[in-house]
C-alpha positions as CSV (number, residue, x, y, z in Angstrom):
1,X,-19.7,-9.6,15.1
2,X,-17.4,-7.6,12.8
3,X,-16.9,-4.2,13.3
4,X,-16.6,-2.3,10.2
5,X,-17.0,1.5,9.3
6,X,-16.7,4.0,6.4
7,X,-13.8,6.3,6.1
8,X,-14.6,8.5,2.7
9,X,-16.5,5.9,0.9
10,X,-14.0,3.0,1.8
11,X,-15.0,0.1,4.1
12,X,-12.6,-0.3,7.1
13,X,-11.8,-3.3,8.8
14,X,-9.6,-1.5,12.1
15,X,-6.9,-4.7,12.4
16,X,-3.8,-3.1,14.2
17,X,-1.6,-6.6,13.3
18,X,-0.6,-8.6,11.1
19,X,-2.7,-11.6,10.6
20,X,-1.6,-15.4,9.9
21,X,-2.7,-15.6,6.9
22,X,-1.0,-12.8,5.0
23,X,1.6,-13.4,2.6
24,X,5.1,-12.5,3.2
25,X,5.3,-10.2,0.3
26,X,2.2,-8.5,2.5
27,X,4.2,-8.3,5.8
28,X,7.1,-6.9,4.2
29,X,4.5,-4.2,2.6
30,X,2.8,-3.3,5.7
31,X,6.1,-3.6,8.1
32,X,7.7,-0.6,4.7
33,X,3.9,1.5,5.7
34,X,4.9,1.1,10.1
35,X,8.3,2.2,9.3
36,X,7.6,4.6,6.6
37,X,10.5,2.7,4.7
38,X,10.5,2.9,0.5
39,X,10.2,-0.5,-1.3
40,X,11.8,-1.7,-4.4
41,X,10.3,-4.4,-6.6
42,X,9.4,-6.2,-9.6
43,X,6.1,-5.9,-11.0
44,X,4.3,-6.4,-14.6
45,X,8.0,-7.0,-15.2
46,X,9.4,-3.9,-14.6
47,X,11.3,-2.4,-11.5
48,X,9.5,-0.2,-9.2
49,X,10.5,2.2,-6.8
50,X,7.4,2.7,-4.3
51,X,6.3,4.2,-0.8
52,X,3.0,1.9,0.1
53,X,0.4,4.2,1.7
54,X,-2.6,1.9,2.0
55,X,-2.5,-1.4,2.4
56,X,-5.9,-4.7,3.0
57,X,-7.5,-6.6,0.0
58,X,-9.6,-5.4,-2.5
59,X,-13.0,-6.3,-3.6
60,X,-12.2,-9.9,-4.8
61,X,-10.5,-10.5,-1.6
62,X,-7.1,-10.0,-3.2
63,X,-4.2,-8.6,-1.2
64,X,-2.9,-5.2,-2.3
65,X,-1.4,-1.8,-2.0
66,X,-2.0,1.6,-2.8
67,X,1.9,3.1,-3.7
68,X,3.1,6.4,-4.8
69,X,5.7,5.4,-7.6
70,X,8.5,7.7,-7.8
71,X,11.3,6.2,-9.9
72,X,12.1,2.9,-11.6
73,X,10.5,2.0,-15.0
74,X,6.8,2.9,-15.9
75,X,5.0,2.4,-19.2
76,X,4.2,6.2,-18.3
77,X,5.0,8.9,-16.4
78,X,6.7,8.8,-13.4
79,X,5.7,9.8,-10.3
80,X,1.8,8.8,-10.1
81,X,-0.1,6.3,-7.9
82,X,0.3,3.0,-8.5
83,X,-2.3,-0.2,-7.6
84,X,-0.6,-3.4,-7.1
85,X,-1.7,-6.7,-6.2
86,X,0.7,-8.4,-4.2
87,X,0.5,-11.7,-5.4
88,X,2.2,-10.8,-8.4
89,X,5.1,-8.5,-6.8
90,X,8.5,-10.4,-6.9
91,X,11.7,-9.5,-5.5
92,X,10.6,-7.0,-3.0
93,X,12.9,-5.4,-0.5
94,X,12.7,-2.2,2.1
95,X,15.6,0.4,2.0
96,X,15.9,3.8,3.7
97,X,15.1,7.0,2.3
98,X,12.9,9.6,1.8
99,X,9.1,9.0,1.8
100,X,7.5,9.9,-0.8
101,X,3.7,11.8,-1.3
102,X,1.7,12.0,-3.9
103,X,0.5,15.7,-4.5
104,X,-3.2,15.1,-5.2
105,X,-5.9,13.4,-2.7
106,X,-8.6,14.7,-4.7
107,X,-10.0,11.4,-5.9
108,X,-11.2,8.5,-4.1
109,X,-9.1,5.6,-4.0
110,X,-10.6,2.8,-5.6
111,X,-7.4,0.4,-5.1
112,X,-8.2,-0.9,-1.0
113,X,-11.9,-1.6,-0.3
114,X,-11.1,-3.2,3.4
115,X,-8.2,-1.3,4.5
116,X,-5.7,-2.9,6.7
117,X,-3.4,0.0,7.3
118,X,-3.4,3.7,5.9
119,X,-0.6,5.6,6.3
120,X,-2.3,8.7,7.1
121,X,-4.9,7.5,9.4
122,X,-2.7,5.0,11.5
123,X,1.0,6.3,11.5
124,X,1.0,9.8,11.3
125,X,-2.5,10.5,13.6
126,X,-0.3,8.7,16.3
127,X,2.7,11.0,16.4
């Protein structure tokens, strides 16, 4: 028996690890979220300066994270919320510095639909 609940609309699956069968590219993602670490990376062939908030799979089972972009190259403005599935991330690597927000949670993410790890429900709650 699974245990799963709602948080805003969103499915949650509460798994406080890391599982075997998640990518590195996941871990490193997830480890950035625990230590609240930024993340730099190529993706759709551009560099991307990210804090991951919200990290699990999304409806097709894919693994991804919900990031707040705040520098590196865009195809628009720069800082806004970014969507990225991991298996198409290359070249990622953590590095101090300050964590980024973004300013608006009026929306519903649409991004995570089993969330691993949230930033705001899992780190910060526990402080």
């Amino acid at each position: 028996m699974s245990f799963v609940m709602v948080i805003q609309g969103t499915s949650y699956n509460p798994r406080w690890h890391a599982t075997p069968m998640q990518s590195a590219t996941y871990t490193l993602f997830r480890n950035a979220i625990l230590g609240e670490q930024q993340v730099i990376c190529d993706y759709d062939s551009r560099i991307r300066e990210l804090c991951p908030h919200i990290i699990g799979t999304n409806r097709r089972g894919e693994e991804v994270v919900l990031a707040w972009q705040f520098a590196g190259e865009s195809s628009g403005p720069l800082p806004q919320w970014r969507c990225l599935k991991l298996a198409g991330v290359r070249n990622a690597r953590t590095r101090e510095g300050r964590w980024h927000e973004g300013g608006s949670h009026q929306t519903t993410q649409t991004c995570v639909s089993d969330i691993d790890l949230d930033i705001n429900v899992h780190v910060r709650k526990l402080r």
